[in-house]
FIMI-174172 format. One line per field, with one value per residue: residue in one letter; x negated, y negated, z of N, C-alpha, C in turn; residue number from 0. Coordinates in steps of 0.05 Angstrom, whole numbers, plus 5000, padded with zeros to 4 digits. Layout:
N
resn	c(A ...)
n.u	c(X ...)
n.v	c(Y ...)
n.w	c(Z ...)
ca.u	c(X ...)
ca.v	c(Y ...)
ca.w	c(Z ...)
c.u	c(X ...)
c.v	c(Y ...)
c.w	c(Z ...)
resi	c(NUM ...)
//
This chain:
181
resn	c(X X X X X X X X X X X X X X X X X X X X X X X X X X X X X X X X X X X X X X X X X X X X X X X X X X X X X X X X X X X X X X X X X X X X X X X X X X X X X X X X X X X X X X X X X X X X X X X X X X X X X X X X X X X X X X X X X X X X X X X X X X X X X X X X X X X X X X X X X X X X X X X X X X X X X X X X X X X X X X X X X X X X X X X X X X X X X X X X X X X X X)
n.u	c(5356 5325 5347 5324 5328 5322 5280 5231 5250 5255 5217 5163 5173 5186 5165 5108 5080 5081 5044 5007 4955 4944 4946 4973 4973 5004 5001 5021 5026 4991 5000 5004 5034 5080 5111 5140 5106 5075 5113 5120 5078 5050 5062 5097 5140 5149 5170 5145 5117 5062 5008 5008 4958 4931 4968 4945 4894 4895 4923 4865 4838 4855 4844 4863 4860 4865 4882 4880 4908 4909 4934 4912 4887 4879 4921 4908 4916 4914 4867 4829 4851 4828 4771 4757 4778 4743 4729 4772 4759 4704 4709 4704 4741 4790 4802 4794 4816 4819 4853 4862 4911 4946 5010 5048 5088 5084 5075 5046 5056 5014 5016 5070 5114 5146 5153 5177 5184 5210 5191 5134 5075 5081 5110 5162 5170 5173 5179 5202 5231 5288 5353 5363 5322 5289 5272 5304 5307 5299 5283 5256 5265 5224 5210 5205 5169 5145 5149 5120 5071 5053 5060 5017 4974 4976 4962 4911 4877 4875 4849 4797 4775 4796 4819 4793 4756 4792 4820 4827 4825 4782 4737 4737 4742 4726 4701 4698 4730 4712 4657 4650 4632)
n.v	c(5150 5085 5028 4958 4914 4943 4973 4934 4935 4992 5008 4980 4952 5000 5044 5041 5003 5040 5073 5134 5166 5170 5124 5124 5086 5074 5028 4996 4945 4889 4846 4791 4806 4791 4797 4797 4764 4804 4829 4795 4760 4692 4668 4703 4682 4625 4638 4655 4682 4731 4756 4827 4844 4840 4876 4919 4905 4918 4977 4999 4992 5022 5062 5097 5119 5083 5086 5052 5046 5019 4990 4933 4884 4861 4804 4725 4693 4745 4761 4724 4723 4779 4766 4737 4773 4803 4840 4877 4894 4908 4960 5030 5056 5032 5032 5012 5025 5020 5035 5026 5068 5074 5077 5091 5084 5097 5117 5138 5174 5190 5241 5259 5230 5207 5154 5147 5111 5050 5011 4966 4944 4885 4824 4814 4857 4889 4861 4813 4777 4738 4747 4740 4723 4767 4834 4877 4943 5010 5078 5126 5157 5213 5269 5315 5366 5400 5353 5321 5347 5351 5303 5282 5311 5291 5239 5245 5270 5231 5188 5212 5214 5263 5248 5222 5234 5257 5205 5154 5104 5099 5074 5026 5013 4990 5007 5066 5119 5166 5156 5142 5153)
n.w	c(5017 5003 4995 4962 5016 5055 5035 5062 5118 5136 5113 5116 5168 5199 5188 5162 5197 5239 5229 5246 5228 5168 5114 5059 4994 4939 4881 4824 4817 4863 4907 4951 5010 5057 5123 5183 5240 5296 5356 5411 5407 5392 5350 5319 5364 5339 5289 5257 5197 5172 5138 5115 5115 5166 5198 5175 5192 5255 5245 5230 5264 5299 5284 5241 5175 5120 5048 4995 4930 4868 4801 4767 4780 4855 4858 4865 4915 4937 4936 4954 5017 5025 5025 5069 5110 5133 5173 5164 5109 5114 5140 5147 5141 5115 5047 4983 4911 4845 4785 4718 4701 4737 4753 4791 4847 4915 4983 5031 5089 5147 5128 5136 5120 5058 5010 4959 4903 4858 4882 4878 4921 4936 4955 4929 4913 4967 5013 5076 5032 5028 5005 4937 4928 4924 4893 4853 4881 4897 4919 4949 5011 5043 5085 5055 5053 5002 4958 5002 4995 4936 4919 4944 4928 4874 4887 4912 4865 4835 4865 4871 4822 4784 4731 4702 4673 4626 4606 4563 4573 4587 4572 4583 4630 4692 4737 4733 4776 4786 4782 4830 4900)
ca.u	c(5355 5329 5348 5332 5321 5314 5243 5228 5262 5253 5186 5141 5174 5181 5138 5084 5067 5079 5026 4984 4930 4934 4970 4958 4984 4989 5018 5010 5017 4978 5005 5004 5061 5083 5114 5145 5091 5084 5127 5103 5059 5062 5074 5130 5163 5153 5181 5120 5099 5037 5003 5011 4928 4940 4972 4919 4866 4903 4922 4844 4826 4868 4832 4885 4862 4884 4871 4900 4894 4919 4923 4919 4859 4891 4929 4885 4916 4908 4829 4819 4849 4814 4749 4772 4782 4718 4731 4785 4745 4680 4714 4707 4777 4800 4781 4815 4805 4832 4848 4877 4930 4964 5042 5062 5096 5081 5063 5052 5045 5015 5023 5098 5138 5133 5160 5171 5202 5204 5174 5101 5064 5085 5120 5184 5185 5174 5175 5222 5243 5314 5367 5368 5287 5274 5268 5325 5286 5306 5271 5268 5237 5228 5194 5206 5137 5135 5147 5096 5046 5052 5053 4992 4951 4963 4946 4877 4866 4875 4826 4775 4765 4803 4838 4775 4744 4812 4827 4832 4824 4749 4712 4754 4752 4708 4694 4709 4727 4698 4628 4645 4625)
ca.v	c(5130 5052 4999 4929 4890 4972 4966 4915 4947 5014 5029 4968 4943 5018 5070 5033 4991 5060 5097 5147 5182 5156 5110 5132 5071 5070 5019 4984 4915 4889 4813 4784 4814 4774 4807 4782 4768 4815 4822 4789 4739 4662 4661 4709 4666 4623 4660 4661 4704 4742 4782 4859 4858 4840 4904 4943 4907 4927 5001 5019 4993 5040 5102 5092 5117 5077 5091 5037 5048 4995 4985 4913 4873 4837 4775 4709 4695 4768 4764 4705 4742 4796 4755 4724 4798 4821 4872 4896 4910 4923 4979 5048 5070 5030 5041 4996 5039 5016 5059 5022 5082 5076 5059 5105 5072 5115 5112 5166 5159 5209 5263 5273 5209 5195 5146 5143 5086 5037 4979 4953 4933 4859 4809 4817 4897 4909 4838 4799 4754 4728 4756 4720 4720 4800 4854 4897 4963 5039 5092 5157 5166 5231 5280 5340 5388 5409 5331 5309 5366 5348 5272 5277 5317 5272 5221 5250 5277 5204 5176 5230 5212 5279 5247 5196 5254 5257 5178 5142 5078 5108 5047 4987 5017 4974 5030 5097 5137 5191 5152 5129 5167)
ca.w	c(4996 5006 4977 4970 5040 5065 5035 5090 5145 5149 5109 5124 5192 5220 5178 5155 5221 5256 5226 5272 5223 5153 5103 5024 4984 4908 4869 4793 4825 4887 4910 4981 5021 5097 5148 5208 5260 5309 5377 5434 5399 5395 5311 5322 5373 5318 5266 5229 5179 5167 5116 5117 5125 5190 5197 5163 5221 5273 5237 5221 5289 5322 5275 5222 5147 5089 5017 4975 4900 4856 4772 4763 4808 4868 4854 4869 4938 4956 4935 4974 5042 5028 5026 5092 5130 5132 5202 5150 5088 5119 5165 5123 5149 5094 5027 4961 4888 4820 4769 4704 4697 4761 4750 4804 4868 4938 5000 5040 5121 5168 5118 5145 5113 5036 4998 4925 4886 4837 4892 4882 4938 4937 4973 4924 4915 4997 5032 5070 5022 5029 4982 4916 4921 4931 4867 4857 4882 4904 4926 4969 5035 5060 5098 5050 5056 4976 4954 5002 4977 4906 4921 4965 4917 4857 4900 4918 4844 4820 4874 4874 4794 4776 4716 4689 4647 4597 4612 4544 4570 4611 4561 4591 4658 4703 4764 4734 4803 4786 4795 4865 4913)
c.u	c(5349 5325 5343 5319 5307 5286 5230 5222 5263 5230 5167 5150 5167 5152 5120 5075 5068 5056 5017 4950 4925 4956 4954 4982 4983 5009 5011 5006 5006 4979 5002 5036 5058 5100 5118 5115 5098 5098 5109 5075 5072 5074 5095 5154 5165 5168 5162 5120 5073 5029 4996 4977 4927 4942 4958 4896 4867 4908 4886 4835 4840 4862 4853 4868 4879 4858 4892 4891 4909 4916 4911 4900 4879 4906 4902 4886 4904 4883 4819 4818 4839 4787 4742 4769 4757 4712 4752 4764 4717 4682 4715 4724 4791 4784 4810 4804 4814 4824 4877 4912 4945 4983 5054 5060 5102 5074 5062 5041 5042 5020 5053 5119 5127 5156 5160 5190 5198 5182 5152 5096 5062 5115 5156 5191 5185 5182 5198 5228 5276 5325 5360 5334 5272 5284 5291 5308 5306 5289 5279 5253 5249 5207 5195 5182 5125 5133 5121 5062 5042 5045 5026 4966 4942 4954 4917 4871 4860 4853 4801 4768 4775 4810 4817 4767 4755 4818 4816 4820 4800 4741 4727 4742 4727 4693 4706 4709 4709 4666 4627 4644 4633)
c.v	c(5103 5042 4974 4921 4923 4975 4962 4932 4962 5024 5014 4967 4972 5040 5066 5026 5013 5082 5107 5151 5165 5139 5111 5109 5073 5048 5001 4964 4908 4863 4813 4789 4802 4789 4792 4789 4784 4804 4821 4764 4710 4658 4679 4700 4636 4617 4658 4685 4706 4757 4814 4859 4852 4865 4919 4931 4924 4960 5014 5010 5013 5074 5103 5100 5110 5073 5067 5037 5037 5003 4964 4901 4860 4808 4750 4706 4715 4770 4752 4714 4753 4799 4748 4744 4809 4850 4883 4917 4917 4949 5006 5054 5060 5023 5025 5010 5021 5032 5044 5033 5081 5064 5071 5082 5092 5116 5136 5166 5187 5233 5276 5259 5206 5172 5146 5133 5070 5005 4973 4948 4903 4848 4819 4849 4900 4885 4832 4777 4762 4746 4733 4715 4753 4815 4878 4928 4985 5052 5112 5153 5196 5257 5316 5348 5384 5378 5323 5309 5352 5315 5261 5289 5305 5253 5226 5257 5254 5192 5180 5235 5235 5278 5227 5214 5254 5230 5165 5110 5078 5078 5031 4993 5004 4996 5052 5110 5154 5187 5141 5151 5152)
c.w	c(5010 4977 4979 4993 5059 5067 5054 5121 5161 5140 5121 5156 5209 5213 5177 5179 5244 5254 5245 5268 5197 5134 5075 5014 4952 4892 4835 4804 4853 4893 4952 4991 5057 5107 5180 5226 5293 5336 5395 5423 5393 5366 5314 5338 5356 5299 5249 5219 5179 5144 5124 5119 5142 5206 5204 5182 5231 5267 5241 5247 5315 5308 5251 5195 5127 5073 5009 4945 4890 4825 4768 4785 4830 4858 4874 4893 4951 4959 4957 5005 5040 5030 5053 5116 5120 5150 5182 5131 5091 5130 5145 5132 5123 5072 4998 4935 4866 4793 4737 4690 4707 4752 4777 4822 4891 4959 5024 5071 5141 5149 5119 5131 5082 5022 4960 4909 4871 4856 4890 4909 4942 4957 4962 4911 4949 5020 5043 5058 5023 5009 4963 4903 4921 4908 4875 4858 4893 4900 4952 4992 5054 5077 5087 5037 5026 4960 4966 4999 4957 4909 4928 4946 4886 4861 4894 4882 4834 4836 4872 4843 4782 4743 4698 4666 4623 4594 4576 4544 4589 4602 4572 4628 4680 4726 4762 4763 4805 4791 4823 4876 4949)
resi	c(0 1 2 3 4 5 6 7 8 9 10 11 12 13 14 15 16 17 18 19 20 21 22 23 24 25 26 27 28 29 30 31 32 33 34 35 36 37 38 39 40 41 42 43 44 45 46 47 48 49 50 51 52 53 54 55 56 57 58 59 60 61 62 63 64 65 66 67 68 69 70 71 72 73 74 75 76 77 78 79 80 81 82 83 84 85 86 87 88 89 90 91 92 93 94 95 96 97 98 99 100 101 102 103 104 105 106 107 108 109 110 111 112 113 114 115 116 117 118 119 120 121 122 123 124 125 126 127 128 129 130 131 132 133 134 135 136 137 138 139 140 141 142 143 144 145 146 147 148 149 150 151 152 153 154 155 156 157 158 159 160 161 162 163 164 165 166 167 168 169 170 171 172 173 174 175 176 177 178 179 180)
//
């Protein structure tokens, strides 16, 4: 079980920034999340913060696959960075979808660790923000096989446009999946 500041601590600080192979993200909301700057650097002696695409450089430059699939477009800050990181979003290792349906909250690392909880991908579902400024959140993290089967293949069914064909809300939908290629 995490909770709360846990988020932080043990999925982004250890799991997430540990990745090896890939990092499957899904979340309804998509805001700018900071992150202590790494160890051994001048902004972490510091105490600066950074943004989690940072991270994701340094992850797809080391061979790292991330999928991030989103409901909801980026927040305005997050656009702007993401304008900004060009070796990120030019790099095909990582790949950003949106799929109006998405509520689910998951993350799934290396195929071995999953998460599944109520947190978004934002600063106040996963970040460190202080107490008194961070989203009352819980969630599971675990490494059990049949969970991260099932997790991993609605993942891919949702990216790989599986679900656009019966989708209700296909006419609104700006980049049906199912036409990306």
């Amino acid at each position: 079980m995490v909770v709360d500041r846990e988020h932080y601590d043990v999925l982004v600080r250890e799991a997430v920034v540990g990745t090896k192979v890939s990092l499957w993200i899904a979340t309804a909301n998509l805001k700018s999340l900071m992150v202590e700057a790494p160890i051994g650097t001048r902004a972490r002696a510091r105490g600066q913060f950074v943004s989690i695409l940072e991270t994701f450089e340094e992850l797809v430059g080391r061979g790292v696959e991330i999928r991030l699939l989103h409901a909801s477009p980026p927040s305005r800050p997050l656009q702007a960075e993401l304008r900004k990181r060009t070796a990120l979003t030019r790099n095909p290792r990582f790949k950003m979808r949106a799929c109006p349906r998405v509520h689910l909250k998951m993350i799934a690392i290396d195929g071995r660790t999953l998460y599944l909880g109520s947190a978004n991908f934002t600063g106040a579902g996963l970040g460190a923000k202080g107490d008194g400024r961070r989203n009352f959140e819980v969630g599971i993290l675990t490494d059990d096989d049949i969970m991260l089967d099932t997790a991993q293949a609605r993942f891919d069914r949702i990216w790989r446009g599986g679900e656009c064909a019966s989708c209700k809300l296909r006419s609104i939908c700006a980049r049906p999946l199912d036409r990306l290629r």
